[in-house]
C-alpha positions in Angstrom: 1.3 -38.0 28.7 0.9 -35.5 26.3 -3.2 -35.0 27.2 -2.1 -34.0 30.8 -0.1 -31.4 29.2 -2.9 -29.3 28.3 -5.0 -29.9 31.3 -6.6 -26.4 33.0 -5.7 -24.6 29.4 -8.2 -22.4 28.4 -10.2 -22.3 26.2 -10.8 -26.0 26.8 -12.8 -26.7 23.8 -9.4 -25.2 21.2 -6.8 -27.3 23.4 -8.8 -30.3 23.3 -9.1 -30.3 19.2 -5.2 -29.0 19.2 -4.4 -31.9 20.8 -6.7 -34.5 19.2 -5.4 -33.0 16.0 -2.0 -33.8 17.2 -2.3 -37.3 17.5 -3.1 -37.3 13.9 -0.3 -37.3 11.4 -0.4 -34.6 9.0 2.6 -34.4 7.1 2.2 -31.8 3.4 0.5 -34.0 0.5 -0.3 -37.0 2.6 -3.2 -35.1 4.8 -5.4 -38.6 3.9 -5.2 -39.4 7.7 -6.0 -36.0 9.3 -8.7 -35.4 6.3 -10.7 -38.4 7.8 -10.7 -37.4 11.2 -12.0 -34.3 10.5 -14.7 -35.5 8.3 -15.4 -38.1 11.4 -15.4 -35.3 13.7 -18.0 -34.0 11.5 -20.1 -37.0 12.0 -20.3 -36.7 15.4 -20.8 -33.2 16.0 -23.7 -33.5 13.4 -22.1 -30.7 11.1 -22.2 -30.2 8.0 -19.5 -31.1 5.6 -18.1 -31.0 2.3 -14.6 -32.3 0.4 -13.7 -31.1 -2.9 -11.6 -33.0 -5.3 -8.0 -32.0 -4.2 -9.3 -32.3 -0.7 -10.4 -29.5 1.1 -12.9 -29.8 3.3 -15.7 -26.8 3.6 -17.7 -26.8 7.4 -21.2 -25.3 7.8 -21.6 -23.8 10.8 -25.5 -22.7 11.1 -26.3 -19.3 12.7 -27.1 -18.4 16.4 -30.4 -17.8 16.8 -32.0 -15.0 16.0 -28.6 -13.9 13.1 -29.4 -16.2 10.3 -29.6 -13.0 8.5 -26.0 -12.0 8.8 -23.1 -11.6 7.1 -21.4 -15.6 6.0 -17.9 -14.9 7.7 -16.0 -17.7 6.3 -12.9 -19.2 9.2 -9.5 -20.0 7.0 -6.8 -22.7 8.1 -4.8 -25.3 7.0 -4.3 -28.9 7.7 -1.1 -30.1 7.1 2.2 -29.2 9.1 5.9 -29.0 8.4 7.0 -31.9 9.3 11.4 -31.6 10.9 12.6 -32.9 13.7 16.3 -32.9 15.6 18.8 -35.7 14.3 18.8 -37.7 17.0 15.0 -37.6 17.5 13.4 -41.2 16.6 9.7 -40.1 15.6 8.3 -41.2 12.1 6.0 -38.7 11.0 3.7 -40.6 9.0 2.6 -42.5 12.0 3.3 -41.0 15.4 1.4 -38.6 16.9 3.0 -35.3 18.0 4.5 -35.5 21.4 3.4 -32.2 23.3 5.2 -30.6 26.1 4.2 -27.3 28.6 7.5 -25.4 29.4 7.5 -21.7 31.2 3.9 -20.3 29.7 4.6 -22.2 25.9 3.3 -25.5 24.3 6.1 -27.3 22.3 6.6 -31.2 21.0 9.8 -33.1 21.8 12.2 -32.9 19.4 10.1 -32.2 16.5 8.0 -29.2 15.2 4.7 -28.6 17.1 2.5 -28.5 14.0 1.2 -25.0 16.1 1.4 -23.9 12.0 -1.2 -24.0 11.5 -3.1 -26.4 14.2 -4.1 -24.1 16.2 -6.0 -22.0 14.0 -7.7 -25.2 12.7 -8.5 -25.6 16.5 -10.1 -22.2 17.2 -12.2 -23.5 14.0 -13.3 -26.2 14.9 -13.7 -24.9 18.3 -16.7 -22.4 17.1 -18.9 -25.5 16.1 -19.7 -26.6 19.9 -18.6 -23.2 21.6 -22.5 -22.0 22.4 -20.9 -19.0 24.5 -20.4 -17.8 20.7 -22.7 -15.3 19.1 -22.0 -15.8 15.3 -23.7 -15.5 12.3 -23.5 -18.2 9.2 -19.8 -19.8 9.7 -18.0 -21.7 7.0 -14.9 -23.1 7.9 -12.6 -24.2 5.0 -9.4 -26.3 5.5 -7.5 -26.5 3.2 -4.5 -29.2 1.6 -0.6 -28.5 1.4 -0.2 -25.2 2.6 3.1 -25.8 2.9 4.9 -27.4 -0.1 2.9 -26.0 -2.4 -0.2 -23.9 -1.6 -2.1 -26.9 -3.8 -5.2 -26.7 -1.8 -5.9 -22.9 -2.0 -4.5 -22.9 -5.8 -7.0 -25.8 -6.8 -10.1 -24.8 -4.9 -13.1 -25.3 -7.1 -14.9 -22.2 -8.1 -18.2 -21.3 -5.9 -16.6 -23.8 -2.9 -17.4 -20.9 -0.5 -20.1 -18.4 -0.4 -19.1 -16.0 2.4 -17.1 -12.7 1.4 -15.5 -11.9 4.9 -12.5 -14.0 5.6 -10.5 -14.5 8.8 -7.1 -16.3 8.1 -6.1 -17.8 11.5 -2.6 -18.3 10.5 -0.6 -15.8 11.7 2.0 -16.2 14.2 2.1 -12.7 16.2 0.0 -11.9 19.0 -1.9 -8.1 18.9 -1.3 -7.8 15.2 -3.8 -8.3 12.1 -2.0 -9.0 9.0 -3.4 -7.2 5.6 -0.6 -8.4 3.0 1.9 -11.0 2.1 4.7 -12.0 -0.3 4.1 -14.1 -2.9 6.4 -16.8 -4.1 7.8 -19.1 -6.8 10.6 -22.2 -6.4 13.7 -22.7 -8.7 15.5 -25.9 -8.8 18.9 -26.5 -10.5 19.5 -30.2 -11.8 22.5 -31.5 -12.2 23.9 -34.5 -14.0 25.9 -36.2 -11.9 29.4 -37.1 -13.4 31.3 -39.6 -11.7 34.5 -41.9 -11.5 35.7 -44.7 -9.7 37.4 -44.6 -6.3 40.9 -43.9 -5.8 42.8 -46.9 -3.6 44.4 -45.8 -0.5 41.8 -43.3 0.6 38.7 -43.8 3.7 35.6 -42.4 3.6 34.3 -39.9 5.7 30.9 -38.0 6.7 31.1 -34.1 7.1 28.2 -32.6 9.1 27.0 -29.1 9.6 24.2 -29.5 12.3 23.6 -27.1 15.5 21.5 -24.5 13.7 18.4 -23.1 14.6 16.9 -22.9 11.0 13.4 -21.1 10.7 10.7 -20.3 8.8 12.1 -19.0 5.4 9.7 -16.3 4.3 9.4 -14.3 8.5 12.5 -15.4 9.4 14.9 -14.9 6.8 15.7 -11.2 8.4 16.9 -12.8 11.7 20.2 -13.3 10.2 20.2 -17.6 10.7 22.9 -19.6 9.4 22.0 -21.8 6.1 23.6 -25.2 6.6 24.0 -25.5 3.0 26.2 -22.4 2.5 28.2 -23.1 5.8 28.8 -27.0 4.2 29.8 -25.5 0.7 32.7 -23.2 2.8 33.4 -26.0 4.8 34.4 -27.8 1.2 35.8 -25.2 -0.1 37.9 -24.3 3.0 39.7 -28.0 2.2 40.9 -26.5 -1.3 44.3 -27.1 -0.3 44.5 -31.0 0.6 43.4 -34.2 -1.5 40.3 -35.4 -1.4 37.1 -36.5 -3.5 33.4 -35.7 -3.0 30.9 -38.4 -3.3 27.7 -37.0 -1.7 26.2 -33.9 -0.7 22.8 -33.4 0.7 21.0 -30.8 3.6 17.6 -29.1 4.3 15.0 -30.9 3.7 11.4 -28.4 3.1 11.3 -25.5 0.7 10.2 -22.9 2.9 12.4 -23.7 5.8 16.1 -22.2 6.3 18.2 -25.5 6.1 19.3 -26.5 9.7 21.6 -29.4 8.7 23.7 -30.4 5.8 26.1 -33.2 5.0 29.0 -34.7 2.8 30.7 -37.5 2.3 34.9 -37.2 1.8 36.5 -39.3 0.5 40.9 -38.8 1.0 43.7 -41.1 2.8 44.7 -40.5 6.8 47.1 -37.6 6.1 45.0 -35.6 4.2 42.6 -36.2 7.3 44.5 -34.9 9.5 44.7 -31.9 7.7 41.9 -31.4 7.2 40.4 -31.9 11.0 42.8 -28.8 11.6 41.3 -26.7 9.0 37.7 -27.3 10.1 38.5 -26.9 13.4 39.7 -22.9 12.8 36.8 -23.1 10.4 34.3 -23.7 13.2 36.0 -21.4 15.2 35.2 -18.2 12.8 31.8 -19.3 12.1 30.9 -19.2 16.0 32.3 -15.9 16.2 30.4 -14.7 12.5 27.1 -16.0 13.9 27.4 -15.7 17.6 24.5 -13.5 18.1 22.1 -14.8 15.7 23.2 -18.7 15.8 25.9 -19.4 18.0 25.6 -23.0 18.0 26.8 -24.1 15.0 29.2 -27.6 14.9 30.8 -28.9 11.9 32.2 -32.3 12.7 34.7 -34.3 10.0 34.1 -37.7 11.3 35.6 -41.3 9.7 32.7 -43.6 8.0 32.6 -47.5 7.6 30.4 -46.9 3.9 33.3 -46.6 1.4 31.3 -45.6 -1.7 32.2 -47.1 -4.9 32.1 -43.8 -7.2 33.1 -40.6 -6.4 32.4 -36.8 -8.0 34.7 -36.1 -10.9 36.8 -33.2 -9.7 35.5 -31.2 -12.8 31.7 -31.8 -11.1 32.8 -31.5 -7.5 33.8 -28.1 -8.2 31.1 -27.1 -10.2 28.3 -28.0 -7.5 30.4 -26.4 -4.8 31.4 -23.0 -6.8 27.1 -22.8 -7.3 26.0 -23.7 -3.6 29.0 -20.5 -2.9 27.1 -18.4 -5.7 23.9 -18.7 -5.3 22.1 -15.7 -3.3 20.6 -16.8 0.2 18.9 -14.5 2.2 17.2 -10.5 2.3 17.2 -8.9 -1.2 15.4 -6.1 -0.9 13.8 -4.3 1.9 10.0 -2.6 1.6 10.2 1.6 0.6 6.7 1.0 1.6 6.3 -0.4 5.3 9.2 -0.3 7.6 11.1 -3.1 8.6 9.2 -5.1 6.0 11.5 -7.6 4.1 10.3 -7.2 0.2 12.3 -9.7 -1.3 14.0 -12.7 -0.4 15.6 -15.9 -1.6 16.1 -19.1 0.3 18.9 -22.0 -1.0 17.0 -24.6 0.8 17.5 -28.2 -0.1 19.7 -30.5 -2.2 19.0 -34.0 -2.7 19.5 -36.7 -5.2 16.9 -38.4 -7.4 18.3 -40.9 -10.1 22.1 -39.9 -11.2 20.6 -36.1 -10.5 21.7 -33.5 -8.0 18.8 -31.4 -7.6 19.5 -27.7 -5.6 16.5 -26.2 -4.6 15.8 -22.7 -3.9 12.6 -20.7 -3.5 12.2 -16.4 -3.7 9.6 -14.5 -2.2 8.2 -10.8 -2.6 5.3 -8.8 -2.8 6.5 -6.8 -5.9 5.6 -9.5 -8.9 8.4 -7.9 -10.6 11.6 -8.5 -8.0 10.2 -11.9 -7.9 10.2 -12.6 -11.3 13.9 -11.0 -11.0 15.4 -12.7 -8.2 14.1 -15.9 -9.4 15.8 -15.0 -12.7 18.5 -14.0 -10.9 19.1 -17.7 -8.9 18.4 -19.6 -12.3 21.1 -17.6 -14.2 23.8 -19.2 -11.5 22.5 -22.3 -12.4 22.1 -21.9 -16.2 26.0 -20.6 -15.9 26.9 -24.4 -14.3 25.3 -25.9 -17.1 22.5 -27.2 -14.6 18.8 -27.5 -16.1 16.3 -25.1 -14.8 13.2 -25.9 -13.6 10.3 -23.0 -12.0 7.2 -23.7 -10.4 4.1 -21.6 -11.1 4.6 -19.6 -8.0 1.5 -18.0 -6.2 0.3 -14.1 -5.6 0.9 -11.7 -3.2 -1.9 -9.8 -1.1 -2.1 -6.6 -1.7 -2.8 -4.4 1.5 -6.2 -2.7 1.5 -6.2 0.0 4.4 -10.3 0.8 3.6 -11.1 -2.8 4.5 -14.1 -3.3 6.1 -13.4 -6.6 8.2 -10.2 -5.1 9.1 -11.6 -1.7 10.8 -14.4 -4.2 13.0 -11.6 -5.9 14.1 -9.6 -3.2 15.1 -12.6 -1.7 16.8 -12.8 -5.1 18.7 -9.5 -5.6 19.5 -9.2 -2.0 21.1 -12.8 -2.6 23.2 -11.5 -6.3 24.3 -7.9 -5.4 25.2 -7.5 -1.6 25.7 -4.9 -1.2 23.2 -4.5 -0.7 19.2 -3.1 -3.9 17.4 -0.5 -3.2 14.9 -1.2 -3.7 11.7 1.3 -5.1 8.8 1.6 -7.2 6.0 4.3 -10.1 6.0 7.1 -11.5 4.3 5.8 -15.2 4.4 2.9 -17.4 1.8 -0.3 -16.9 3.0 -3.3 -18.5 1.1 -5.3 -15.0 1.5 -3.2 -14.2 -2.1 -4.8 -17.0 -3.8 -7.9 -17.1 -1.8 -8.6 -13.6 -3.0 -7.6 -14.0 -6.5 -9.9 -16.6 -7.2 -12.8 -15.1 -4.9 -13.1 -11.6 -6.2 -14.2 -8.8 -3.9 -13.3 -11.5 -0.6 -12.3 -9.0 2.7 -9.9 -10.5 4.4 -7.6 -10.0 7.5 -5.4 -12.6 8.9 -4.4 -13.3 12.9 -3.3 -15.5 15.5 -1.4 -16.0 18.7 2.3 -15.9 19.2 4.2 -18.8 17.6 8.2 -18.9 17.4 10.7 -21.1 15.5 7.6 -22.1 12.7 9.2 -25.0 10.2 11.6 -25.9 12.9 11.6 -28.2 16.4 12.3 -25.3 18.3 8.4 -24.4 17.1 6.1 -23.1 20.3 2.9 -21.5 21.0 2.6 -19.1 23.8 -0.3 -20.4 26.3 -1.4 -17.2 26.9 -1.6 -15.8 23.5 -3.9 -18.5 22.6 -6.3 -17.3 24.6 -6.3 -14.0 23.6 -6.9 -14.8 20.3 -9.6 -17.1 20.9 -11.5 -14.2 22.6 -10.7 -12.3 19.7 -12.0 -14.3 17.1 -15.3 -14.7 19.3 -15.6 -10.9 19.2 -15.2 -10.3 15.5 -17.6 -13.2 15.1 -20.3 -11.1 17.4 -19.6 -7.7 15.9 -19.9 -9.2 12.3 -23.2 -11.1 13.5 -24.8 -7.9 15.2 -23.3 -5.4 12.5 
C-alpha cells in the first residue's frame, strides 16, 4: 500500500529511494540493516563506495562530462531516524517498515514518525547518482551513523574520509531558507539510588498517565510553548500532596532530543484515597487544558486501577525527593539570541526517565550556540541534581556552527535560489544539532550551508513532509550542483 502512495510524485527518482529507504529499519545505533542496503544499492548502480570503522558510508559520484575539473561538492545526510510512535500503535521498529500515507499535499506514516528526518535528504542523494538530467561536478555523498542520539558518526569520522571542501547539509526542515549556524549541545543525566520498602496491606495499585501531547523536536521546537509530559506527571503527583498514597514507578519520554509526549506512574493507596484523588486530577486536567489550550490542548491525565500490585514501593523520603527534582529542574527557553531575532540561544530539555538496575536515571540535554550558556545551563541542571543527592553524569557534548555571512557556497546558492524561484531565501541559523558543527571542526576551512524542504512535528508521529516542497528542493540542489560545476 504504501508504494501507491507516492505514485505520480515528482521527482520520481527521490520518492522511489524515500520509499525504498522506508522499508528499511533504521532506528539510532542499530543502522546495521539500512547500512547494507545502501552498500547493496551501491552494487547495483555500479557506484563507488566506502565504510569507515563506526560506519559511515562515503559515495563517489564521478563528474558529468566535460567538469571533471570542478569543484568536489561533497552531499551530507544521515541515516538513522527517531524512532516514536502513538501508544496504541503496534509497529516494532526494528523490523517493520515505515507505513507511508499522502494526506492534503503532505507524506506522513501511520502512527509513527515518518523518518522524513532525515530520509529525504539521504534520498535527494542518492537520487543524484542515476539523475543524468544533473550537471554536477565530482559528488561525494557521506552518510553518516546516529545523528540522533549521539552525533557518533560525525564525531568519529576518520580524518581525510572526504576530500571535497563545499558541503551541502540536506537536513533542514524549512522550505526557502538556507541555514548557516546551529546550537551545539551536551546531555546531563541525574542517577538516583532507588530506596525502597515493602507494600502497605490494604491499598490497590494504580497506573497514572499523562498522554495526549504533541511533543516535538527539542532543539526547533522548544519555542512553541509544548507541554513536557514529565513536568505535567510530576504536578500531577504533587497535586495528590494531600491524600495517602505510595509511588512505586515513574517513567516518560523516551529520546533525548525529543520533548516527552507521554509519561507514567504507578500509585499505589486504598479505594478512599482513590476517590480522592480521581477528583483532584480531574480539576487538575481541567487547568492544564486551559494553561496549554493554544499550544497543546489535548492533553489527558487519566488515574486508572491496575491488576500488577508491585511488591516494593518508594520510601516516602525518595518519593519526594524524585518528585521535588522533576518540579525543579528547568525545561524549556533560557535565553534568547541578542544576535538574530527570534533565534532561541539557549535551551534545556527534561526528557526522559527510566530505570536501569535499582537506578532512576532523569535525563536532560541543553543546547546553545554560546559555548559558555551551555556550559552554564548544563551546570545549572546538574546542581538540582547534585542538591537531591543524585550522581551526575555529562556527555562530551558537540560544537556549534558559527555563522559565516562571506561564505562562498552560501552566496551561489542564494544567487540560484533567486534565478530558480524569483524570490530571496531567508537565511538563519538554528536552534537544533546539526553535524555541519562537527563536520567543520574536524575539516578545517569546509563551506558549508545546510537546506531542505518543509518538515513539521520532527521526533514525533505527527512528523510530515510537504509534497511540494520536496520538489523545490530537489530543483534546488540540482542548481547549486550546476552553478558549482560551471563556476
Amino acid at each position: 500500500m504504501s508504494e501507491q502512495v507516492i505514485q505520480g510524485l515528482e521527482p520520481k527518482i527521490l520518492w522511489q529511494r524515500f520509499y525504498e529507504i522506508s522499508r528499511v529499519p533504521r532506528p539510532s545505533k542499530k543502522e546495521g540493516k539500512i547500512l547494507e542496503h545502501i552498500k547493496n544499492l551501491c552494487k547495483q548502480l555500479n557506484a563507488d563506495c566506502k565504510q569507515d570503522k563506526v560506519g559511515n558510508i562515503l559515495i563517489s559520484v564521478p563528474a558529468t562530462k566535460g567538469f571533471e575539473k570542478s569543484k568536489t561538492v561533497v552531499l551530507q545526510g544521515h541515516v538513522d531516524m527517531v524512532c516514536e510512535k502513538n501508544k496504541v500503535v503496534k509497529h516494532d521498529f526494528d523490523n517493520d517498515p515505515i507505513i507511508l500515507k499522502r494526506e492534503d499535499g503532505w507524506i506522513a506514516a501511520e502512527g509513527t514518525t515518518l523518518g522524513s528526518d532525515n530520509g529525504i535528504g539521504v534520498a535527494a542523494a542518492l537520487a543524484v547518482i542515476t539523475d543524468k538530467e544533473i550537471i554536477h561536478g565530482p559528488v561525494e555523498i557521506l552518510l553518516t551513523i546516529d545523528e540522533e542520539t549521539g552525533l557518533t558518526g560525525a564525531n568519529n569520522l576518520e580524518p581525510g574520509f572526504i576530500s571535497g571542501k563545499i558541503l551541502l547539509n540536506l537536513d533542514s526542515e524549512e522550505d526557502g531558507t538556507f541555514y548557516i549556524g546551529c546550537a551545539g549541545g551536551v546531555d546531563t543525566a541525574g542517577i538516583f539510588q532507588i530506596e525502597y520498602e515493602d507494600t502497605k496491606s490494604g491499598t490497590e495499585a494504580f497506573e497514572l498517565t499523562v498522554t495526549g501531547l504533541k511533543g516535538g523536536h527539542s532543539g526547533s521546537e522548544i519555542n512553541t510553548g509544548k507541554a513536557n509530559a514529565i513536568k505535567l506527571l510530576a504536578r500531577a503527583i504533587n497535586e495528590l500532596d494531600e491524600i495517602e498514597f505510595d509511588l512505586a514507578s515513574i517513567s516518560g519520554g523516551s529520546k533525548r532530543n525529543a520533548i516527552p509526549r507521554e509519561a507514567e506512574a504507578m500509585l499505589l493507596m486504598n479505594q478512599s484515597s482513590f476517590s480522592k484523588a480521581e477528583k483532584i486530577l480531574k480539576n487538575f486536567q481541567q487547568d492544564l487544558s486551559n494553561e496549554f489550550k493554544s499550544s497543546d490542548g489535548g492533553v489527558k491525565i487519566e488515574l486508572k486501577k491496575s491488576s500488577d500490585l508491585p511488591k516494593k514501593t518508594f520510601t516516602k523520603s525518595f518519593k519526594d525527593n524524585v518528585v521535588k527534582t522533576l518540579l525543579a529542574l528547568p525545561h524549556g527557553v533560557i535565553e534568547m539570541s541578542q544576535d538574530i531575532e527570534d533565534l532561541v540561544e539557549t535551551s534545556t530539555n527534561l526528557a526522559t526517565i527510566v530505570f536501569e538496575n535499582n537506578t532512576l536515571i532523569v535525563g536532560t540535554s541543553q543546547r546553545s550556540s554560546v559555548q559558555s550558556a551551555k556550559k552554564y545551563i548544563a551546570e545549572s541542571v546538574a546542581s538540582v541534581f547534585r542538591l537531591a543527592n543524585a550522581e551526575v553524569e555529562h556527555t562530551d557534548g558537540y560544537p556549534g556552527w558559527k555563522p559565516n555571512m562571506d561564505s562562498g557556497i552560501l552566496k551561489l546558492s542564494e544567487r540560484v535560489y533567486k534565478k530558480l524561484f524569483n524570490s530571496k531565501p531567508e537565511i538563519k541559523a538554528i536552534h537544533a544539532g546539526l553535524e555541519c558543527g562537527l563536520l567543520g571542526d574536524k575539516n578545517p576551512g569546509l563551506d558549508m550551508i545546510s537546506f531542505g524542504p518543509t518538515i513539521i512535528g520532527a521526533h514525533s508521529p505527527d512528523e510530515k513532509v510537504e509534497i511540494e516542497t520536496v520538489k523545490k528542493f530537489y530543483e534546488l540542489l540540482k542548481g547549486i550542483l550546476k552553478e558549482v560545476a560551471e563556476a
